[in-house]
N, C-alpha and C positions, 0 to 999 in steps of 0.2 A: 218562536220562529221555526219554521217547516224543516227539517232535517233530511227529507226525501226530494226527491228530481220530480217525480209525479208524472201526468201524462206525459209520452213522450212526443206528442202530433206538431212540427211544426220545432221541434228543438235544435237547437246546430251549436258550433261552435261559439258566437258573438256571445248567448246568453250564457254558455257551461264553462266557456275561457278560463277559470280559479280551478273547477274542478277538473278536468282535463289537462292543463298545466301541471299542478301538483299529482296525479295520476303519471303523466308520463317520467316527472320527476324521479319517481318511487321507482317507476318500472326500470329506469337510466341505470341508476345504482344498485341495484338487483343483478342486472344484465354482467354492467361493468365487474363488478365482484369477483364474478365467474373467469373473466377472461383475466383478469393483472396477475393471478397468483402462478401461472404458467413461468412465466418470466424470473418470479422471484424463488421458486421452486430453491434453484443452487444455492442461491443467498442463505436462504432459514437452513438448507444443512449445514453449510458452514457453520453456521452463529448459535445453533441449539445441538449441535455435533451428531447427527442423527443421517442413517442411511435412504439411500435414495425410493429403498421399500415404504418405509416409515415416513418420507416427509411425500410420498403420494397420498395419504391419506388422508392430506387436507384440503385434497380437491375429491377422493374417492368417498370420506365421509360427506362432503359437503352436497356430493353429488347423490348420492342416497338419500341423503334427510328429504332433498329439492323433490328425490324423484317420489318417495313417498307422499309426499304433503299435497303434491298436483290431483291426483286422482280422488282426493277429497276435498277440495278445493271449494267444488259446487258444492254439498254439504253445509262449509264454513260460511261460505256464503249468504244460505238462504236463512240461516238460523242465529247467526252472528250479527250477520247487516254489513254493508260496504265502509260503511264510516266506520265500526268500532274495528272491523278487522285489518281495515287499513292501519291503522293507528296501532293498532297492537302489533301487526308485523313488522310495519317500521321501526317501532321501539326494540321490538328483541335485534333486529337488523342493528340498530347504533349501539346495544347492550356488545352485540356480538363485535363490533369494528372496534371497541372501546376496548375490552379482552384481548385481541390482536395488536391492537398497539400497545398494550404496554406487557404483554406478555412477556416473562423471562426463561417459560422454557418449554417446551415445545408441549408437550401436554395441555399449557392454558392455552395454548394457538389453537391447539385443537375442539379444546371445549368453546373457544369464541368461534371457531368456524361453524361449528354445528348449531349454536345459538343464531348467527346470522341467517344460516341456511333453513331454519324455523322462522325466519322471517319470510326471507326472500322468498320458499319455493311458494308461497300463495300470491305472489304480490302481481305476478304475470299473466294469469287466469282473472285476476281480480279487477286490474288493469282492462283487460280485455273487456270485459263484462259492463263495465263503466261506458266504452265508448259503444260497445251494442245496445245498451239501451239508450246511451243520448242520441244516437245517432240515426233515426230510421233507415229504411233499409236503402230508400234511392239516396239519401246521402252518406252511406253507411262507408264507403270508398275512400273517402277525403278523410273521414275519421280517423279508418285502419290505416291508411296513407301517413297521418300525424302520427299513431302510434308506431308505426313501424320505422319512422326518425330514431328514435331511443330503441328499436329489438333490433337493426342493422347498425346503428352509429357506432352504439357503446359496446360489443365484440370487437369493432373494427381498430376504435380508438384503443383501448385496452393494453395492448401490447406497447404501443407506441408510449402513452405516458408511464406504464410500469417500468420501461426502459428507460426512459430521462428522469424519474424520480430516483434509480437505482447508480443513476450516473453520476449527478448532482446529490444526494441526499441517501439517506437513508431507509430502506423501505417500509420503516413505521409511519413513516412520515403517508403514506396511503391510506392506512387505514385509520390513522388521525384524520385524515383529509373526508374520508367515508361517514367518521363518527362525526363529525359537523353539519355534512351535507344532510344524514338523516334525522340530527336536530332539528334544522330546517324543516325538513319535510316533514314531521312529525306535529311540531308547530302548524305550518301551512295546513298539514291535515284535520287539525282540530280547527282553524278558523272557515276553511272552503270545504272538506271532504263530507258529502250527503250519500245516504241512504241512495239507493237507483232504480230497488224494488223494495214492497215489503219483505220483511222477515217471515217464516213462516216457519209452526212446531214440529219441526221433526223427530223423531223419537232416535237417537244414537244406532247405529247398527255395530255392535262391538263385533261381532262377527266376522262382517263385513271389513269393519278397519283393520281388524288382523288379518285376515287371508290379504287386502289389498298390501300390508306391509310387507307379510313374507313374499308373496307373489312379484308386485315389484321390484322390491328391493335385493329381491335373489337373481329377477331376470336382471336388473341394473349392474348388479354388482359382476355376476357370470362374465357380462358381455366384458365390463370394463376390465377386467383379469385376463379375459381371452388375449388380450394382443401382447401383453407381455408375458404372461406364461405359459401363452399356448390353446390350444382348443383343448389337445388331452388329457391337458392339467384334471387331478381329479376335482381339487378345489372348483374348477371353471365348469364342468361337468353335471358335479352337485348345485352347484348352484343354480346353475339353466334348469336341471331339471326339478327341483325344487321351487325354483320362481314360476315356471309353467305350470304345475301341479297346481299351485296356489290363484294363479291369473286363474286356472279355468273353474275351479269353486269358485273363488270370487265372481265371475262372470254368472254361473249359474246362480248362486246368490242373487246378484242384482237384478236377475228376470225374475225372480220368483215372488219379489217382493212389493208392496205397492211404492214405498218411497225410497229409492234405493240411494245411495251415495252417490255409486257414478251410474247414470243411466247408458246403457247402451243399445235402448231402444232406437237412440239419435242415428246407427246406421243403417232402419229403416230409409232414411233419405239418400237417396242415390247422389245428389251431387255434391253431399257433407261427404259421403263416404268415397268417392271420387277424388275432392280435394284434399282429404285428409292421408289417401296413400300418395298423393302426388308430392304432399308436402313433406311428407315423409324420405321422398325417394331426391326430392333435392335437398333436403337436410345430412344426406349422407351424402351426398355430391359437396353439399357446401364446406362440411367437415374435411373435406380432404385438403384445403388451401388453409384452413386453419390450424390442422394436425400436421403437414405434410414442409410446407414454406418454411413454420421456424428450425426446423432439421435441416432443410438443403440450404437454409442464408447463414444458419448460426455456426451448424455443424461443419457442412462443407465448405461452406464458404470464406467462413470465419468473421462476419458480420458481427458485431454489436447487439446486442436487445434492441439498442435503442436506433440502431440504423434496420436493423430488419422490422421493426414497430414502425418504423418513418414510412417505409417503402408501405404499408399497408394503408396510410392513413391519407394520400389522395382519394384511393378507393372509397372511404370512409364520407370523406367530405361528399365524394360526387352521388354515395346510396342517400345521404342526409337532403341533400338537395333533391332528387332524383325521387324520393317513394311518397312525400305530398302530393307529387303531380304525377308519379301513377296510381294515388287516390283519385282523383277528380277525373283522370281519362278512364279509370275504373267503373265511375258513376256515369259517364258518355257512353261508352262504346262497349263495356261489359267485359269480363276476365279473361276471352280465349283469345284473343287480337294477341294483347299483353303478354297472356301466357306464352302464345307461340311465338313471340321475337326473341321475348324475355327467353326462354328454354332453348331457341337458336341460338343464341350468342353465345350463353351460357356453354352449350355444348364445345363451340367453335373455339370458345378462348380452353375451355376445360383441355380440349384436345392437344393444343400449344402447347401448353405444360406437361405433355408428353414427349414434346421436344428439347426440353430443356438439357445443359451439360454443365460444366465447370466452367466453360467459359462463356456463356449465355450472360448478358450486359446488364446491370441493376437497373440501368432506365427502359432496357426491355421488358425486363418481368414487372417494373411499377407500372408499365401502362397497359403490359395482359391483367394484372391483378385490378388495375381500375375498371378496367371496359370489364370485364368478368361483375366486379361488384354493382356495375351501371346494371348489367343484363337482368343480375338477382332481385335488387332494387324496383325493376319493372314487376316481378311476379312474385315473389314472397307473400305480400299482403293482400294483393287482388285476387288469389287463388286460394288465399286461406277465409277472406269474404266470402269469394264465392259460395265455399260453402256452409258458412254461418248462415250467410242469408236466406237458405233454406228453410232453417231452423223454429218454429218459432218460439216467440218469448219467452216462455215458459219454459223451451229446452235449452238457452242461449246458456245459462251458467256450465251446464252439462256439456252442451255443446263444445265447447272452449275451455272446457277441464279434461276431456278426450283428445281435443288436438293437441293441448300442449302436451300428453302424457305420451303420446303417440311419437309425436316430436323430441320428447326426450327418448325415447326405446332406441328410435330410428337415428338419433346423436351417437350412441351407444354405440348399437348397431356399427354404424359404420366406418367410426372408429377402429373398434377391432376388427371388422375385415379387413379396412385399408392397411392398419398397421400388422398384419397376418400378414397381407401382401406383401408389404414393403419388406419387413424381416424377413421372407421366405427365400423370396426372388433376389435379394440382396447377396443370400449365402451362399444361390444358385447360380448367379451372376461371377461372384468371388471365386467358386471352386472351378469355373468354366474359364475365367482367365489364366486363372495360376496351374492348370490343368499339366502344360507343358514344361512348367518352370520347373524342372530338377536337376541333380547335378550331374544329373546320369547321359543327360538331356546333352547333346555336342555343340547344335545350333545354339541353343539358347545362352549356352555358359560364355560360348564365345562372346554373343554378342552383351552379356551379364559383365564380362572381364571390362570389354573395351570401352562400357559404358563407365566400368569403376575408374579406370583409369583415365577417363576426361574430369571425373568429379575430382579425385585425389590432387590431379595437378590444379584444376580450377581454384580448389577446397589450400591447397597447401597442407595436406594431415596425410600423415603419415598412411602407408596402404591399410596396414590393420582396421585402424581407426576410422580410414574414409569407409571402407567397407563397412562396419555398422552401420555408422551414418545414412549408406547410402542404401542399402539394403531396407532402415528400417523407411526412408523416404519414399523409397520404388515401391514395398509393397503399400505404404498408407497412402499411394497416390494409386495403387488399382482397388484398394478399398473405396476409397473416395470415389470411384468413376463406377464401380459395382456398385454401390449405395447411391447413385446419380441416376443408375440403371432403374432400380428398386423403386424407386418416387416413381419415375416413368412407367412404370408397371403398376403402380396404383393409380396414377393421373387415366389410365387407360379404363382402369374400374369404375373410377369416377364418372369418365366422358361417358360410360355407359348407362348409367344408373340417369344421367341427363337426359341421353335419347329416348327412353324408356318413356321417362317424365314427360317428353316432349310428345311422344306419343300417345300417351294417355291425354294430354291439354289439349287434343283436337275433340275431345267427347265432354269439353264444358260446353256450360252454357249458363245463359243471365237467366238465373231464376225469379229473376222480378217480373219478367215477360211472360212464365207462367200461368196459368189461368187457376187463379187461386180458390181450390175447393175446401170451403170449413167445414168439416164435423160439427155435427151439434155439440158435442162436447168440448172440441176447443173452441167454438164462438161461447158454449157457458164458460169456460175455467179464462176465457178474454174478457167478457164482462166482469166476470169477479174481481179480477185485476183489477180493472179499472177502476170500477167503487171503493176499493180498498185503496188504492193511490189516493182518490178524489179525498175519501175520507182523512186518511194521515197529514193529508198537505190544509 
């Protein structure tokens, strides 16, 4: 029995349903991973007694392994085959969930994080890869549309069940829940999961795989240290500079070579390399509702995980519904339409959240955070199309091992800007209220006494004593509105990095409408293709 997809002319969804199903499966729980351990962060220091530096580094290692393993992704690819590498990175994936549940101390948490994260970081490029070839290119829309169900769902839901699992139950109980599901998938993968392209011999670039390690993994790590320790940290420093030294050998590497890892010939296409900064610049816009919400619902608010997870998850439902059918109007009417409602809205609700205070209503901010996720839901996938479909076949693995790594940089990225901002303007915010408060101060003490003495009497405690009290209340309630300040100050970075984006989405265009010029070289390396499918199937 054929193990390969073979011609793609004429292929959709009705015939690939198993393979596709079980691809997005993989991708769900990949995604998911990423987003539940936020939540459970406090929990594992409690229970493995470990400080808040140290139990970052189960999302900070996990985040490195991912961001390493993308940019060789295509490599693995072409030389592994879609079936075997599916399968093997699900297995380390349930290896890795299986170590996290039953881990007793924080160490094994950590070595199942990094084994999972040698699953996971392939499985999204690989995914991706799956539906660009099943999918030609005028149907290629509804594809990424299905795929992009599981890359908006499973962030959005994430929070939301990590928070009622932690309510109800114990938080092993997730990642037993993980190690099952990639039983399943693993299973499913060995009965449905096929070859998409042949394999082909590539010779290792060990080279290559190290400069991509340091270089990544140093610009990765830089950024992700930048927002809590600062820009000047010298740690944060070396490391950018370090990770950049390394990206740009690496880069010279890959031009000079014929078969390189990651090609990056692919931004000779203008509208791959178009889409790919657009997608970049709302990846840091998106990250701001993701980094920025659990702080003002949890922190300021005093919200629940599992009530500020709830409030996310209308959004969730409405992108789940909402990005199959900006596939199919993606394959009508073509990416800029989408892009530019999609990046209006976006912008519009982004800006909202620039308004927000302490006393801003939890059913107001669920239905800016809905219509926000409606807006992204329109253009995530039709603009990251867009520019695939440039591509061709022969560059699709590359293609989509560049975006996703790009997409990770630009997660990074913005990230630490936004939380630069937030902490910066926060403290600026703080020293600019309290600026007058001293005792030296006539106006203020007055009105400082008279206040204490309506709480003392409200309070019944004694003067001393209210005055603490009251004291430590007044200032943690201008911290609270200084740090209310701060998010607003970052929502403003945000709303910018949107209009930018939105700017740039008036310069796509439907590259299928092009007037398609082959080289004799890529109509021979398309012939070969071909025969080589015909032959394996």
């Amino acid at each position: 029995m054929s193990e390969t997809v073979g011609s793609r002319k004429g292929l959709g969804m009705g015939r690939h349903a198993p393979l596709i199903g079980i691809s997005i499966l993989g991708m769900f729980l990949a995604i998911l991973n990423q987003t539940v351990l936020n939540v459970v962060i406090p929990r594992l220091m409690t229970d493995f007694a470990v400080s808040a530096n140290t139990a970052q580094w189960l999302l900070t290692g996990y985040m490195l392994v991912n961001g390493v393993l993308i940019p060789i992704s295509a490599y693995m690819m072409e030389t592994i085959g879609t079936r075997k590498l599916f399968i093997i990175a699900m297995s380390l994936f349930t290896i890795g969930s299986l170590l996290c549940g039953v881990a007793g101390s924080f160490s094994v948490m950590m070595m199942g994080r990094i084994v999972q994260a040698m699953g996971a970081g392939v499985i999204v490029p690989l995914v991706t890869n799956v539906v660009l070839f099943v999918f030609p290119p005028e149907l290629r829309g509804r594809g990424m549309g299905i795929l992009g169900v599981g890359m908006i769902f499973a962030p959005a839901v994430g929070p939301t069940l990590a928070g009622w699992v932690l309510e109800k139950y114990t938080w092993r109980l997730m990642f037993d829940g993980m190690m099952v599901m990639g039983l399943i998938t693993v299973f499913l993968g060995i009965l449905f999961m096929k070859d998409v392209a042949p394999k082909r011999k590539i010779p290792m670039d060990v080279l290559g795989v190290v400069l991509s390690i340091i270089g990544f993994g140093g610009i990765l790590y830089g950024f992700s240290e930048a927002g809590p320790e600062g820009w000047s940290s010298m740690e944060v420093i070396v490391s950018l500079v370090v990770g950049g030294i390394g990206v740009f050998f690496f880069v010279i590497r890959q031009l000079s070579i014929e078969q390189p890892l990651l090609d990056f010939r692919v931004f000779k296409y203008d509208m791959f390399t178009l889409s790919t900064v657009i997608n970049m610049i709302i990846t840091m816009a998106l990250y701001a509702g993701m980094f920025l919400l659990p702080i003002y619902l949890q922190t300021l608010r005093g919200f629940t995980p599992f009530e500020s997870g709830l409030l996310l998850l209308p959004g969730a439902l409405i992108a789940g519904l909402v990005t199959p059918i900006s596939g199919i109007l993606f394959d009508k009417i073509g990416p800029r339409p989408l892009a530019i409602v999609g990046l209006a809205l976006t912008a519009a609700t982004t800006f909202e959240f620039t308004q927000i205070t302490l006393e801003t209503s939890y059913s107001f901010i669920v239905m800016l955070y809905t219509v926000r996720s409606f807006a992204m839901s329109l253009l995530m996938m039709p603009i990251m199309t867009a520019g695939l479909n440039q591509l061709p076949a022969t560059s699709n693995s590359h293609g989509n091992a560049m975006s996703n790594t790009m997409r990770q940089i630009a997660g990074s990225i913005g990230t630490a800007l936004l939380t630069t901002v937030y902490t910066t303007n926060t403290s600026n915010h703080f020293a600019t209220m309290t600026q007058g408060m001293n005792t030296y101060d006539t106006t203020f003490m007055q009105t400082f006494q008279g206040a204490l003495q309506k709480f003392a009497s409200f309070s019944g405690l004694p003067i001393d004593q209210a005055k603490e009290v009251f004291s430590s209340l007044f200032f943690g309630d201008v911290a609270k509105h200084a740090a209310t300040m701060g998010i607003n100050d970052a929502f403003y970075w945000a709303t910018g990095f949107t209009l930018l984006g939105l700017l740039l989405s008036l310069f796509l265009r439907d590259v299928r409408k092009d007037k398609k010029k082959v080289s004799p070289e890529e109509r021979k390396e398309s012939t070969r293709n071909e025969e080589q499918e015909v032959a394996v199937s």
